[in-house]
N, CA, C and O atoms as a GROMACS GRO file, in nm:
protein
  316
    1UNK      N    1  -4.129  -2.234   2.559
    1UNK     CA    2  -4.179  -2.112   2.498
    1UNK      C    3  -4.065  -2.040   2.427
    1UNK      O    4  -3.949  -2.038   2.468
    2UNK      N    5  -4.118  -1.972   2.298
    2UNK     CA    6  -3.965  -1.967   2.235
    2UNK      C    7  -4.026  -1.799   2.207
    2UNK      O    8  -4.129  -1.758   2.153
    3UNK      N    9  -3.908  -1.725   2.272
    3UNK     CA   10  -3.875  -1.564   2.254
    3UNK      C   11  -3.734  -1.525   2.176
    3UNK      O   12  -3.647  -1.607   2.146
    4UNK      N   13  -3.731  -1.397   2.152
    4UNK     CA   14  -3.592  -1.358   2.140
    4UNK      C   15  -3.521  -1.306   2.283
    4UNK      O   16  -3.597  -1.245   2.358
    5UNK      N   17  -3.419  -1.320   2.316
    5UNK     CA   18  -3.330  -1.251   2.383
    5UNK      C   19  -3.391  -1.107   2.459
    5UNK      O   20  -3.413  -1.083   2.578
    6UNK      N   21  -3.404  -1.047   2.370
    6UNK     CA   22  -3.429  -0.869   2.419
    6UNK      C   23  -3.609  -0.911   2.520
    6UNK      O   24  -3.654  -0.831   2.602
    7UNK      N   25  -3.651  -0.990   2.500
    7UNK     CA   26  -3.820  -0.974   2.571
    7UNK      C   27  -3.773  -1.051   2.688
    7UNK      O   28  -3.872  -1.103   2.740
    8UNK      N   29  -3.702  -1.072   2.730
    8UNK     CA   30  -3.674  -1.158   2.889
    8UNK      C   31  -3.686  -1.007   2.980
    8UNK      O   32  -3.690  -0.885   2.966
    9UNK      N   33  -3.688  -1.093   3.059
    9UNK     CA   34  -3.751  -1.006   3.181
    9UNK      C   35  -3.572  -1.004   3.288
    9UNK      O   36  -3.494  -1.098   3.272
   10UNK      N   37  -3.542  -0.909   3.370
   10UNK     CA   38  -3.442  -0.925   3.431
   10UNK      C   39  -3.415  -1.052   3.514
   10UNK      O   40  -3.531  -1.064   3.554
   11UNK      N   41  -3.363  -1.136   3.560
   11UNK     CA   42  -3.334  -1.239   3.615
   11UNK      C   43  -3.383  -1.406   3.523
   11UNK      O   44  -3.364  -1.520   3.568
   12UNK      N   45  -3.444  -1.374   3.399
   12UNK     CA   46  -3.514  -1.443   3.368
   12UNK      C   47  -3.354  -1.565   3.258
   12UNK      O   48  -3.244  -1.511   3.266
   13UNK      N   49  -3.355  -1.639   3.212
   13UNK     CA   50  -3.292  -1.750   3.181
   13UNK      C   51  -3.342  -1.825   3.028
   13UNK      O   52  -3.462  -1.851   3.028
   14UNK      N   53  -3.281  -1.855   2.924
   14UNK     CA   54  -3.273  -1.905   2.861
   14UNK      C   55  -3.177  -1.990   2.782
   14UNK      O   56  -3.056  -1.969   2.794
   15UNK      N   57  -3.226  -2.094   2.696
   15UNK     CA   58  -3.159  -2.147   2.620
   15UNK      C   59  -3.140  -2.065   2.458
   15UNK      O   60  -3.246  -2.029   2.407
   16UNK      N   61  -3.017  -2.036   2.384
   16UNK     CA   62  -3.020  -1.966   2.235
   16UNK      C   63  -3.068  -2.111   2.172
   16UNK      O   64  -3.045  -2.226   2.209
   17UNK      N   65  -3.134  -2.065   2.079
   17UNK     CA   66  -3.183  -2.150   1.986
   17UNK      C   67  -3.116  -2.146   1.847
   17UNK      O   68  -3.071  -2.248   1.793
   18UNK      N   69  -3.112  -2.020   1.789
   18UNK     CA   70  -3.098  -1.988   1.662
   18UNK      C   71  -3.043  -1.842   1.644
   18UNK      O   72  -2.994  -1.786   1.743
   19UNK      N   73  -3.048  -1.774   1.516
   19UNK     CA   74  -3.047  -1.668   1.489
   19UNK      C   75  -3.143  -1.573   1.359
   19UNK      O   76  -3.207  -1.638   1.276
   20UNK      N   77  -3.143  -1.506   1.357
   20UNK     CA   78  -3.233  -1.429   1.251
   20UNK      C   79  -3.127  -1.341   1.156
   20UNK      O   80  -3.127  -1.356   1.033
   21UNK      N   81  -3.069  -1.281   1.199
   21UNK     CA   82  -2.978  -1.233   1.120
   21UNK      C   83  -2.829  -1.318   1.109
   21UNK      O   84  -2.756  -1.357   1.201
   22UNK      N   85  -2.812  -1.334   0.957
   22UNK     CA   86  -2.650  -1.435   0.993
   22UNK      C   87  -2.547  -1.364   0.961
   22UNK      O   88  -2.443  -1.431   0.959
   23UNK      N   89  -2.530  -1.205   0.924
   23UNK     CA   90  -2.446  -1.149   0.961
   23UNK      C   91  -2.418  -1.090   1.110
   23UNK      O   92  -2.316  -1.098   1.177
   24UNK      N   93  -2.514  -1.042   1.135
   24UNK     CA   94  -2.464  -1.076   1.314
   24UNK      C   95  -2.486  -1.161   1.373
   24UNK      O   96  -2.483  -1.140   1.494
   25UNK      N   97  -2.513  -1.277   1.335
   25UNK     CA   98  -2.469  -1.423   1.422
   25UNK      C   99  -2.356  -1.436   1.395
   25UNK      O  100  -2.311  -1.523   1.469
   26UNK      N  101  -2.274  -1.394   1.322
   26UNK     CA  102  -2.176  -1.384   1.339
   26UNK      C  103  -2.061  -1.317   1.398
   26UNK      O  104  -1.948  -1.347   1.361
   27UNK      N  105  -2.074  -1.259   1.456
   27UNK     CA  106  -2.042  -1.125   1.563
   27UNK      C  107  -2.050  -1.186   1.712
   27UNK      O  108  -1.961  -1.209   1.795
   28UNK      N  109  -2.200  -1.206   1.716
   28UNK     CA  110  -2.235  -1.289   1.842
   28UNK      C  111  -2.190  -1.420   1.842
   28UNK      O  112  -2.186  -1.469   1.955
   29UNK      N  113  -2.155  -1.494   1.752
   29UNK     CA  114  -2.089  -1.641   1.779
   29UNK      C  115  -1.948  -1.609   1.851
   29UNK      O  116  -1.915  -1.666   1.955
   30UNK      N  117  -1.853  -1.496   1.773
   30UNK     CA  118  -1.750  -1.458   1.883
   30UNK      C  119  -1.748  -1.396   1.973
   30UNK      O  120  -1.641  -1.369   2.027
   31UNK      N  121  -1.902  -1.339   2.035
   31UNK     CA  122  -1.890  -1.296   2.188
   31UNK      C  123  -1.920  -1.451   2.258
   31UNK      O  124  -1.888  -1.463   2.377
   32UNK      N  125  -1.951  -1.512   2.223
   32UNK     CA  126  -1.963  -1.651   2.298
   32UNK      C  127  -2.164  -1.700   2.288
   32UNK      O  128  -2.203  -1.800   2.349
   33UNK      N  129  -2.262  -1.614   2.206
   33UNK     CA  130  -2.351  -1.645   2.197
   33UNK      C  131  -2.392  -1.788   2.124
   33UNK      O  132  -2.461  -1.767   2.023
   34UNK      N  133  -2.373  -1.896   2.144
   34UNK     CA  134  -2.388  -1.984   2.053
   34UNK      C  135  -2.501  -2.084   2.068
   34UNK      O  136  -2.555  -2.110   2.176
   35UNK      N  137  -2.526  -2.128   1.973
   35UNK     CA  138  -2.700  -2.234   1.988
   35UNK      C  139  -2.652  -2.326   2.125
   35UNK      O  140  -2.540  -2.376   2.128
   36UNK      N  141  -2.726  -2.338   2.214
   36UNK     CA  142  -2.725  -2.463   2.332
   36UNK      C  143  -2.661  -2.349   2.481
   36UNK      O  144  -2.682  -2.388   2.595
   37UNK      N  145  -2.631  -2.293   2.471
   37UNK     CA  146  -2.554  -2.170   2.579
   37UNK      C  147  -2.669  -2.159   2.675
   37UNK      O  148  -2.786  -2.161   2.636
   38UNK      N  149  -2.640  -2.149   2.782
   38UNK     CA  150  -2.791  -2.067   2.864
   38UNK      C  151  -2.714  -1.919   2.879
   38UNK      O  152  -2.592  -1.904   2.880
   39UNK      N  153  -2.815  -1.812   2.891
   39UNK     CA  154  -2.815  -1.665   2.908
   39UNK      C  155  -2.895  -1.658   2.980
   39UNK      O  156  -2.980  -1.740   3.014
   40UNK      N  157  -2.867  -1.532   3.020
   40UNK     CA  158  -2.932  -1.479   3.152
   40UNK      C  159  -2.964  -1.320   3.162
   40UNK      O  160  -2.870  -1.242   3.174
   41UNK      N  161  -3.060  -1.284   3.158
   41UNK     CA  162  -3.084  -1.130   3.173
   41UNK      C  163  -3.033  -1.042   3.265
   41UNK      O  164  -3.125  -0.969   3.302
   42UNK      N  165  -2.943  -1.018   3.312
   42UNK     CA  166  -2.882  -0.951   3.394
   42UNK      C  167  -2.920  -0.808   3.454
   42UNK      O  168  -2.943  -0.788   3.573
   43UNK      N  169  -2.922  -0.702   3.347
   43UNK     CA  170  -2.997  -0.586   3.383
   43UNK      C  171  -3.003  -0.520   3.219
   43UNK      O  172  -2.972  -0.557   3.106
   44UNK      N  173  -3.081  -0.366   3.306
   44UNK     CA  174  -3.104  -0.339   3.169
   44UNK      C  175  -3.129  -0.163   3.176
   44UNK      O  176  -3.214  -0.095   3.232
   45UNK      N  177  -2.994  -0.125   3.077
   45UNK     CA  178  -2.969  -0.020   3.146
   45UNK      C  179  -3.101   0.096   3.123
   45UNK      O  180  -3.167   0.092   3.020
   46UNK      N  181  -3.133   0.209   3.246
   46UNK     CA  182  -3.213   0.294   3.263
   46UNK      C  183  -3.317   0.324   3.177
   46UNK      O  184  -3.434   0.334   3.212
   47UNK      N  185  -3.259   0.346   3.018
   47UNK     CA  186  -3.362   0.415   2.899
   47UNK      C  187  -3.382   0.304   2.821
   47UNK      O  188  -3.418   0.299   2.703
   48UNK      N  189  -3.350   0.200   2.911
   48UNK     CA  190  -3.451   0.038   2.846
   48UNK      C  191  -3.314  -0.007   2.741
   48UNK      O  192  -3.323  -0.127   2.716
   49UNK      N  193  -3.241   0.031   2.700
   49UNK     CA  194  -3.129   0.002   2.641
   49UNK      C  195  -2.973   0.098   2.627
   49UNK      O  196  -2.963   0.218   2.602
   50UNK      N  197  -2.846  -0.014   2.657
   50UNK     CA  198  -2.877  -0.132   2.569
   50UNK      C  199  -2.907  -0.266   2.730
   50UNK      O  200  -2.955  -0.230   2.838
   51UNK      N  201  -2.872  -0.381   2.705
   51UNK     CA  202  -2.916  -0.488   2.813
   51UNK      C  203  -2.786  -0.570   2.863
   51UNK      O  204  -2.701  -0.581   2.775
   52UNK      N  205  -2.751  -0.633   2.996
   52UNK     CA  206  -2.638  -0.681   3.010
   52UNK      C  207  -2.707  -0.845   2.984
   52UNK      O  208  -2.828  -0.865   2.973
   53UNK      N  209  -2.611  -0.942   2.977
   53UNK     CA  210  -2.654  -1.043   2.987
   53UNK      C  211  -2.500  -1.125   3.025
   53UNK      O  212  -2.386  -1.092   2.992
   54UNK      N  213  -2.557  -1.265   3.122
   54UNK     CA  214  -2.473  -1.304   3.177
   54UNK      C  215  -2.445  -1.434   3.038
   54UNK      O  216  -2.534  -1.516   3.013
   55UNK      N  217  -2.343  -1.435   2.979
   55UNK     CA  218  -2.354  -1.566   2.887
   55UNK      C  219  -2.202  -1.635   2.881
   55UNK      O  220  -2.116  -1.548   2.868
   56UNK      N  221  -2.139  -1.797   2.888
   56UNK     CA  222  -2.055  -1.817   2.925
   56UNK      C  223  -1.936  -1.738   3.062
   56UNK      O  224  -1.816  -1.709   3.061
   57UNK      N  225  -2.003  -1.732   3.125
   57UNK     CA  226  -1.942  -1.679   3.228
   57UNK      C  227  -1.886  -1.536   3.247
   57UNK      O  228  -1.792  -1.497   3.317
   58UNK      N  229  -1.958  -1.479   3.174
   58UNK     CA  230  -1.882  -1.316   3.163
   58UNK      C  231  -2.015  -1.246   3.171
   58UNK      O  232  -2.111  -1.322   3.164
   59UNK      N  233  -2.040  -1.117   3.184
   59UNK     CA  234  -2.150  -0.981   3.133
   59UNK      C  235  -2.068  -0.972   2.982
   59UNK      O  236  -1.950  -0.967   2.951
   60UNK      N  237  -2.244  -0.975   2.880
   60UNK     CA  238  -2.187  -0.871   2.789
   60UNK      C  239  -2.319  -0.815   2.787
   60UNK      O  240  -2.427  -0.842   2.838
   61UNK      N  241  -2.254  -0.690   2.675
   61UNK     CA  242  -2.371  -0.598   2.660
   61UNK      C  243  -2.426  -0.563   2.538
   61UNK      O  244  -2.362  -0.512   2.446
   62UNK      N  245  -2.571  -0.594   2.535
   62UNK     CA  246  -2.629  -0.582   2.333
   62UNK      C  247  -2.709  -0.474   2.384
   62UNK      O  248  -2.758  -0.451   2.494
   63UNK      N  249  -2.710  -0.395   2.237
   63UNK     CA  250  -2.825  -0.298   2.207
   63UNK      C  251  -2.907  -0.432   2.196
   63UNK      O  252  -2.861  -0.545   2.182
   64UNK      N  253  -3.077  -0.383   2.206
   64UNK     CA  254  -3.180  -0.443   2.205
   64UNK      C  255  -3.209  -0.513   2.068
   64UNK      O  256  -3.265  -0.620   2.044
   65UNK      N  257  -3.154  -0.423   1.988
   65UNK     CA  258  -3.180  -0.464   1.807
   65UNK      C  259  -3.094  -0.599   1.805
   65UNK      O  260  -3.114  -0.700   1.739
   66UNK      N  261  -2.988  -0.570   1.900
   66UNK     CA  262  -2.898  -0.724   1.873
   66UNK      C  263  -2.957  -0.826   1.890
   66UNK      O  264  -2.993  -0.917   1.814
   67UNK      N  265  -2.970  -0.802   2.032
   67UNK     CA  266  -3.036  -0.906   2.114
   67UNK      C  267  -3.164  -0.967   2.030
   67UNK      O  268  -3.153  -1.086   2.000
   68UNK      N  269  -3.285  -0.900   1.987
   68UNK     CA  270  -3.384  -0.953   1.920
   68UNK      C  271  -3.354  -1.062   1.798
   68UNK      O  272  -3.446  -1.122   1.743
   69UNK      N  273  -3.235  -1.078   1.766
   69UNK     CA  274  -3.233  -1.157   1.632
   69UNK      C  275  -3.179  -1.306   1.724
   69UNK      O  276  -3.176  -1.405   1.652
   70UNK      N  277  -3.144  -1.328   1.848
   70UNK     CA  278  -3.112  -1.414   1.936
   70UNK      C  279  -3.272  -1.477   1.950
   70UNK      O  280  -3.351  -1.412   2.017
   71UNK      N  281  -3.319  -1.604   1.885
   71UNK     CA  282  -3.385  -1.667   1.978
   71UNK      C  283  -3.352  -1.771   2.054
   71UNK      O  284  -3.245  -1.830   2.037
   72UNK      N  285  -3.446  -1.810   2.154
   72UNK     CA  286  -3.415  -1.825   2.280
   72UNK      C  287  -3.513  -1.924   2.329
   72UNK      O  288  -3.629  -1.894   2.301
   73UNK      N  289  -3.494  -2.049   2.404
   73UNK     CA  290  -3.628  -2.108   2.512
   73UNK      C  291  -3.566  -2.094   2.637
   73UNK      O  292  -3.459  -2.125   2.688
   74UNK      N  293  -3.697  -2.021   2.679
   74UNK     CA  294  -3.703  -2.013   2.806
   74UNK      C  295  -3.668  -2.139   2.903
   74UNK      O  296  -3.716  -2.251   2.888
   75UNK      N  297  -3.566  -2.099   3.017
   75UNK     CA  298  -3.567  -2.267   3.107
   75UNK      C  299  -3.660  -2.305   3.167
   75UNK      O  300  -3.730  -2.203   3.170
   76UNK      N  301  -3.736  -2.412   3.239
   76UNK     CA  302  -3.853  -2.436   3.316
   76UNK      C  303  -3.907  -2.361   3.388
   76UNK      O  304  -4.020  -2.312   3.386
   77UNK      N  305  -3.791  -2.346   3.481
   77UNK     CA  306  -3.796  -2.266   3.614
   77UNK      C  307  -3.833  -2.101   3.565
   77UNK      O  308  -3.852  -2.015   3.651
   78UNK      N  309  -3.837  -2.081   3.474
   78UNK     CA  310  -3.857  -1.945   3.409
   78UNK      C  311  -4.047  -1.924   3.365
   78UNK      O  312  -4.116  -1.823   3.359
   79UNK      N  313  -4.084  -2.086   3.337
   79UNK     CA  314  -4.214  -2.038   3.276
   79UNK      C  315  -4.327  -1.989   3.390
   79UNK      O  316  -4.437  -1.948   3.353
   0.00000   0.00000   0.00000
């Protein structure tokens, strides 16, 4: 099932697929967002943004607008 980034649910897991915007795929290629990566929804702060996400082994943190141009398949264990 293919989402963007920002509609995962907390604990929920994906694979990046692509991007929508390629000026900030470029931004996000040097936080470590890159096609084949799994991410992970981590939390999401109080007023719904912005969102942590666990990706290559670190937390980072996108406003929601970021995150949405990230798509994403969901892992198995997720559907």
């Amino acid at each position: 099932m293919s989402k963007n980034l920002a509609q995962l649910e907390i604990g929920q897991s994906a694979i990046i697929n692509s991007f929508t915007d390629k000026h900030m795929a470029l931004k996000l290629l040097e936080m470590g967002c890159t096609p084949g990566e799994v991410v992970q929804l981590d939390r999401i702060a109080p007023m719904g943004d912005p969102i942590a996400i666990r990706v290559s082994g670190y937390l980072l943190s996108l406003r929601k607008a970021e995150a949405s141009t990230i798509l994403v398949s969901l892992l198995a264990a997720n559907i």
